[in-house]
C-alpha positions in Angstrom: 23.3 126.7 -93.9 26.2 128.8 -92.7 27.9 128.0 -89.3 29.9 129.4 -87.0 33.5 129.0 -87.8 35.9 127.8 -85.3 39.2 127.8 -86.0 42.5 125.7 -85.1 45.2 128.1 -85.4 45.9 131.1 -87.8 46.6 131.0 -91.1 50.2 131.8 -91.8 50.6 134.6 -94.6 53.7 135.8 -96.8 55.5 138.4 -95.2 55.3 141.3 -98.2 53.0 143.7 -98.1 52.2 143.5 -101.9 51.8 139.7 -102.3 50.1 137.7 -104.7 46.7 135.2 -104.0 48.5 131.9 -102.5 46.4 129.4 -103.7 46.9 125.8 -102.4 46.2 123.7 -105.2 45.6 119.4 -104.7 45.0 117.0 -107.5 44.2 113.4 -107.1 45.4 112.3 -110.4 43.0 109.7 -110.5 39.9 110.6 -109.2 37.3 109.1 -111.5 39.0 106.9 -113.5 36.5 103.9 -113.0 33.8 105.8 -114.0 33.8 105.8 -117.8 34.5 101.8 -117.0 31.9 101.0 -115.0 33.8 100.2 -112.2 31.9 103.2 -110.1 34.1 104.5 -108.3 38.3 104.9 -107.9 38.9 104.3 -104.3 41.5 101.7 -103.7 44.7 100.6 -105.9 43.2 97.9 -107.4 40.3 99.1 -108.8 42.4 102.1 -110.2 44.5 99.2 -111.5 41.8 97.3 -113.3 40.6 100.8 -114.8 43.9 101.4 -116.5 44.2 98.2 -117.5 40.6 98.7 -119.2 42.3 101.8 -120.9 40.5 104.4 -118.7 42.3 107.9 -119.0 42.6 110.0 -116.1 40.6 113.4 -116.8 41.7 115.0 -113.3 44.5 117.4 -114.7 42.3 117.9 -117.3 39.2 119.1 -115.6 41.9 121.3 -113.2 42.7 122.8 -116.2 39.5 124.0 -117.4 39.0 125.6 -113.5 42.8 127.4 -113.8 42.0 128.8 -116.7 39.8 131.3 -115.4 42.2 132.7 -113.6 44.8 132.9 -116.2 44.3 136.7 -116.6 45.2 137.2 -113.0 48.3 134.7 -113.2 50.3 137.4 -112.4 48.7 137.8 -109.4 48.6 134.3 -108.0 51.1 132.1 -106.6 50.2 128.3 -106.6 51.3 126.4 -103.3 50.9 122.2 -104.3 52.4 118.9 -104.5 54.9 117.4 -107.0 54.0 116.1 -110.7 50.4 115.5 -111.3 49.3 116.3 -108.0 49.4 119.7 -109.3 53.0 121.2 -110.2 53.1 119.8 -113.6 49.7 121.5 -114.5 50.4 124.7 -112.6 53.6 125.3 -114.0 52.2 124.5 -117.6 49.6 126.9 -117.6 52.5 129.2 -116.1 51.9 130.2 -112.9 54.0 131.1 -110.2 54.6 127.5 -108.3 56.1 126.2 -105.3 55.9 122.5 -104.6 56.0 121.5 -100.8 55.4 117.8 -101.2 56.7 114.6 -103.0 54.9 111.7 -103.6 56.4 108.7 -103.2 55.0 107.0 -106.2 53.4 108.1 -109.3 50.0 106.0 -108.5 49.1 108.3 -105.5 47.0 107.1 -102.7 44.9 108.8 -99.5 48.1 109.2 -97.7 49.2 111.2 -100.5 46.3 113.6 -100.5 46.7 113.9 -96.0 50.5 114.9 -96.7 50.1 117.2 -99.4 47.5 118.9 -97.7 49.1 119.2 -94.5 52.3 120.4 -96.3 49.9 123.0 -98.0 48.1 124.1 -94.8 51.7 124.3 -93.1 52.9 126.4 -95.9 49.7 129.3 -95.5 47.4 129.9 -98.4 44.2 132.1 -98.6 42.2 129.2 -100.0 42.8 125.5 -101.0 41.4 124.3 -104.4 41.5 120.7 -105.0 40.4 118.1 -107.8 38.4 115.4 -106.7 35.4 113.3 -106.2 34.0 112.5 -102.4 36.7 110.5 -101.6 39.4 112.9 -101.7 37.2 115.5 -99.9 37.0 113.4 -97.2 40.6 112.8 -97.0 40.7 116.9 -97.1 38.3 117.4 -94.5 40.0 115.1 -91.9 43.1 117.0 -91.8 41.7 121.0 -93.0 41.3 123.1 -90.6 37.8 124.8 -90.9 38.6 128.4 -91.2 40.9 128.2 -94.1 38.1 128.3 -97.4 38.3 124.9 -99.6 36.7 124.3 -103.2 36.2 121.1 -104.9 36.6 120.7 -108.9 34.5 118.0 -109.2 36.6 115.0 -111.2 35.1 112.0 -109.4 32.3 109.0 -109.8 30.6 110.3 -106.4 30.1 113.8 -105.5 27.5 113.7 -102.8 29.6 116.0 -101.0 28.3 120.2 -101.4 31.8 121.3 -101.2 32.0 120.5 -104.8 31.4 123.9 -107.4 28.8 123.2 -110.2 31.9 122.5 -112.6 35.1 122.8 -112.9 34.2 126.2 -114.8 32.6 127.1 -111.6 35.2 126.5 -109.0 37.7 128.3 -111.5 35.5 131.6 -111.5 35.1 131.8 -107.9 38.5 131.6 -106.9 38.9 134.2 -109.9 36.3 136.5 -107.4 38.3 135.9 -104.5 41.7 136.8 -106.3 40.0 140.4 -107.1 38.2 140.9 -104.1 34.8 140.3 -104.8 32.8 140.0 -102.0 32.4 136.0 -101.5 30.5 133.9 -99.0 31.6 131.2 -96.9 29.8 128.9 -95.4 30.0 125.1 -93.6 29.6 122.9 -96.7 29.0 118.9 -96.1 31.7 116.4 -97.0 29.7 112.9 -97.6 30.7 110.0 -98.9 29.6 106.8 -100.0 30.4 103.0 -99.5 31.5 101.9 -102.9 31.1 98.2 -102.5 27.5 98.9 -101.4 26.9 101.1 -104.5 28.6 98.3 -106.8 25.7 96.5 -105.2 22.8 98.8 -105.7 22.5 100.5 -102.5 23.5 103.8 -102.1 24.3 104.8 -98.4 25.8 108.4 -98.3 27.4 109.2 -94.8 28.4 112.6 -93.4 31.9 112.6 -92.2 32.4 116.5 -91.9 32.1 119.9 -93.3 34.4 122.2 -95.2 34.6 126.1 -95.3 34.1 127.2 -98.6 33.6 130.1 -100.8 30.3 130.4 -103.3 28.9 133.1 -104.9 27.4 136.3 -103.0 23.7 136.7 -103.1 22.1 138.7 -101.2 19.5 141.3 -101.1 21.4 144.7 -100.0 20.0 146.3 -96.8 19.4 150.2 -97.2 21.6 153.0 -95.6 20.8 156.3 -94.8 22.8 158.9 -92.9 26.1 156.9 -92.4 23.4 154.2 -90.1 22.1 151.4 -90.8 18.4 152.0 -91.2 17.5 147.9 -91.4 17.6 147.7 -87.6 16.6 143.8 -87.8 19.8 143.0 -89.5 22.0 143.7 -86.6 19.3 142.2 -84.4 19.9 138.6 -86.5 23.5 139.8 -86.2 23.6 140.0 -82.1 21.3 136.6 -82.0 23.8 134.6 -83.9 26.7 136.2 -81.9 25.2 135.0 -78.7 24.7 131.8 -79.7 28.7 131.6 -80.5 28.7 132.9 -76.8 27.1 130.3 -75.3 28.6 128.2 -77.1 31.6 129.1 -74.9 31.0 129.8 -71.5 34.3 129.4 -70.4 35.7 132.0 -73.0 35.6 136.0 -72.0 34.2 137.6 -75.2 36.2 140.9 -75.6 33.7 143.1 -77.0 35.5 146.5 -79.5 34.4 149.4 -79.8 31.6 151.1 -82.5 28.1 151.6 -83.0 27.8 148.0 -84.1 29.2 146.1 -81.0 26.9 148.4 -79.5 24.1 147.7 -80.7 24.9 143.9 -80.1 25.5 145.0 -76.3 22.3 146.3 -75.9 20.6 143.2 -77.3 22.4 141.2 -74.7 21.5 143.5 -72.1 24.5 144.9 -70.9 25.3 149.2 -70.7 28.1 149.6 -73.4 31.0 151.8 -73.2 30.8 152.7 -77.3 34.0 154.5 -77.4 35.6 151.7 -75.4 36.3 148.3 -75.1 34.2 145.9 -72.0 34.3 142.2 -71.4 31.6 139.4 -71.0 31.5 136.0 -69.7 29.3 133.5 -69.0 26.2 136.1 -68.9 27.5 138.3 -66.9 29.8 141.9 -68.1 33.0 141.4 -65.9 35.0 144.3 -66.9 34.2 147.7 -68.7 36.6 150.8 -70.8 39.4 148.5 -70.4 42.8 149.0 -70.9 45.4 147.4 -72.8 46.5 145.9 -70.2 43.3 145.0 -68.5 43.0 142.7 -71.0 46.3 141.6 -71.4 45.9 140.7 -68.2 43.0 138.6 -68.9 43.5 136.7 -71.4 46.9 135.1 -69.1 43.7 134.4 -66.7 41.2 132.9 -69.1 40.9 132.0 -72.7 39.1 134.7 -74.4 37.9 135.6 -78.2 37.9 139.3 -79.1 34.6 140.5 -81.4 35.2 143.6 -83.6 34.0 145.4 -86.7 35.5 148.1 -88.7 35.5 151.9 -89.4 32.5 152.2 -91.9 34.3 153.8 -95.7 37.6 153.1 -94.3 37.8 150.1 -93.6 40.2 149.9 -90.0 39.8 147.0 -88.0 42.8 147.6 -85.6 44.4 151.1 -85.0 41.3 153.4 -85.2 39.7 153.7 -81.6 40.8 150.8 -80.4 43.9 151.0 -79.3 43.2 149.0 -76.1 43.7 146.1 -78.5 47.6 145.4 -78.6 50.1 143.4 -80.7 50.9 141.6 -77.6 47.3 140.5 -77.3 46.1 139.9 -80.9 49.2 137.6 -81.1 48.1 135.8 -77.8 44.5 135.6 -79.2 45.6 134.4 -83.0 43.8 134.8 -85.5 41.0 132.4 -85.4 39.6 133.8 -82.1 38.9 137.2 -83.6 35.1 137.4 -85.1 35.0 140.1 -87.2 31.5 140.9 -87.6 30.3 143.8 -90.0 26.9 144.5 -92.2 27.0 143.8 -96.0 25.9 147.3 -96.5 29.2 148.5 -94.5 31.4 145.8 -96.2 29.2 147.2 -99.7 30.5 150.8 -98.8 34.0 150.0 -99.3 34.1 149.4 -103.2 35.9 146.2 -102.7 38.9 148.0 -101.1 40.9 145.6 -98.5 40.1 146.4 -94.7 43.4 147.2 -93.1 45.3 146.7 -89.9 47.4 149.2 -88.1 48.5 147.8 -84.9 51.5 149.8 -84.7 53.8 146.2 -85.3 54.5 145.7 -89.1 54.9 142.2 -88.5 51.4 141.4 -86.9 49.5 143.8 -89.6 51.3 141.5 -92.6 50.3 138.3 -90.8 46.7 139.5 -90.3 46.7 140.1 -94.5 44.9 137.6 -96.4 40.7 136.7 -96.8 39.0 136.5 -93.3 35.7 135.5 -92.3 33.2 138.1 -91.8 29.6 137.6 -89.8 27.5 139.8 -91.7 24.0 138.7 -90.1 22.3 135.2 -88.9 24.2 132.4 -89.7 25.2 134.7 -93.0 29.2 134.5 -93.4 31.0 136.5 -96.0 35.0 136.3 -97.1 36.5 139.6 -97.4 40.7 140.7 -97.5 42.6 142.4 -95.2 45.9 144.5 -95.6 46.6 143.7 -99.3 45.5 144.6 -102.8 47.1 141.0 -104.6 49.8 142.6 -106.4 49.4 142.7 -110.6 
């Protein structure tokens, strides 16, 4: 079931306004190895050491492989962010793509630690998604340090994968991230990261725990809602739309929601009972509207007063979520907001009318616009999340 998405900080982006897809990329090298050995499981050096010693062979660069491979046609297009040897360079830069290692391993037989400082390095380093090889071990290690609104996938190279952040097969995970590269329209939801206690299992017992949840990107489906006139017609769609938004409101009643401007916010204004200035910008907290056809620095102004999340949508066939009637919203406060309090909330039929061109950003700083580039997280209706680009067609 998709969530709402709350995020730790923003997602740092390359600073060129044609970049390629920056793809973190983990790989526990030996994720799986007891399995064709019936030992059940890999966690822990020494059953990784009586596996080799049983001639076990590990298959996780091999079923990475079969996933980057989909995306070969795009290599062009995609840089590879990852750790050293066979924790993913040796593979990426095999397969020829574009790499750029930002950790070391301290020893060839890698452990958890490994996996924690690789993918902090990654996270530090700013990717649009992270793709990692793995069973539910090693997406458990992932989720205790990934921040939730930066999209994960799981190639699934382990004995246990309880976990649903895992694609179908390694085939799989390879042709979504192949989507994302050419900006198919790609959902993202909260996915469960479970694990289970291997001794136990050794045993007989199987006791799966949930210690987390991953954002990650599946495929789209969706039934398309109709159009007519340049409005939506489906009036129960925005309806689901303004009941999830509240309940991301409540879930923050200390947080002023800065609501933009359009017929969509509108419509969401109205739901919650508040008179909407549509050409403006207004302000709600805790139930109540506290400010209405703000200025820029109204709000600039409040957001030094309280913490605050800004809720916008975009110019319908163009595709502008800062710079077109909203001025009001200024580099000096998107940057004090960052990126993971801005809910961008749009219907599919919108996001449908934009041929899968990027949404762009024109705050009037070059700066801001190129660190708002890269796949965001768009509400699109109740609980219904979809990922979409901003400011950059992946250069190719």
């Amino acid at each position: 079931m998709n969530t709402p998405i709350k995020g730790h900080r923003p997602n740092s982006v390359a600073s060129t306004s044609q970049r390629r897809f920056r793809l973190g990329l983990i790989i526990n090298p030996f994720s799986g190895i007891g399995g064709a050995v019936a030992l059940k499981g890999s966690d822990g050096p020494e059953i990784r050491e009586q596996a080799l010693a049983l001639g076990a062979i590990p298959q996780s660069n091999n079923k990475t492989a079969v996933a980057l491979q989909e995306c070969l046609a795009l290599s062009d297009r995609i840089e590879i962010i990852t750790a050293a040897d066979e924790m993913g360079q040796t593979l990426a830069q095999r397969l020829g793509f574009q790499t750029t290692t930002v950790f070391t391993p301290a020893q060839s037989q890698t452990e958890a630690d490994d996996t924690l400082a690789a993918a902090q390095a990654i996270y530090a380093a700013g990717v649009d998604c992270l793709l990692f090889a793995g069973g539910d071990g090693t997406a458990r290690n992932i989720c205790s340090v990934w921040p939730n609104h930066v999209p994960a996938l799981g190639v699934p190279a382990g004995c246990k994968i309880h976990s649903g952040v895992f694609a179908i097969s390694p085939k799989g995970a390879g042709k979504v991230i192949h989507q994302m590269v050419t900006g198919e329209l790609v959902s993202a939801e909260l996915a469960d990261v479970r694990d289970i206690d291997e001794e136990k299992f050794r045993a007989g017992t199987v006791i799966a725990k949930h210690f987390g949840e991953l954002l990650i990107p599946s495929e789209l489906q969706y039934v398309q809602a109709v159009k007519m006139g340049g409005k939506e017609s489906d009036d129960l769609v925005l309806t689901d739309l303004a009941a999830y938004l509240a309940e991301i409101r409540d879930e923050y009643p200390d947080h002023a929601f800065i609501m933009g401007s359009g017929s969509t916010i509108d419509f969401v204004m109205q739901e919650w009972g508040f008179a909407n200035t549509l050409l403006g910008v207004d302000v709600v907290m805790d139930h109540k509207q506290i400010a209405v056809d703000t200025t820029a620095a109204d709000l600039e102004a409040l957001i030094a007063q309280h913490p605050c999340k800004l809720v916008i949508t975009l110019i319908g066939g163009q595709g502008h979520i800062f710079g077109r009637g909203n001025q009001q919203l200024s580099p000096q406060l998107i940057r004090a907001l960052g990126k993971e309090n801005i809910i961008v909330v749009a219907t599919k039929t919108k996001l449908e009318s934009l041929a899968q061109r990027p949404l762009h950003c024109d705050t009037g700083d070059s700066e801001l616009d190129e660190a708002l580039s890269g796949n965001i997280d768009i509400i699109t209706g109740y609980r219904d999340h979809v990922l979409y680009r901003v400011g950059v067609d992946y250069a190719g």
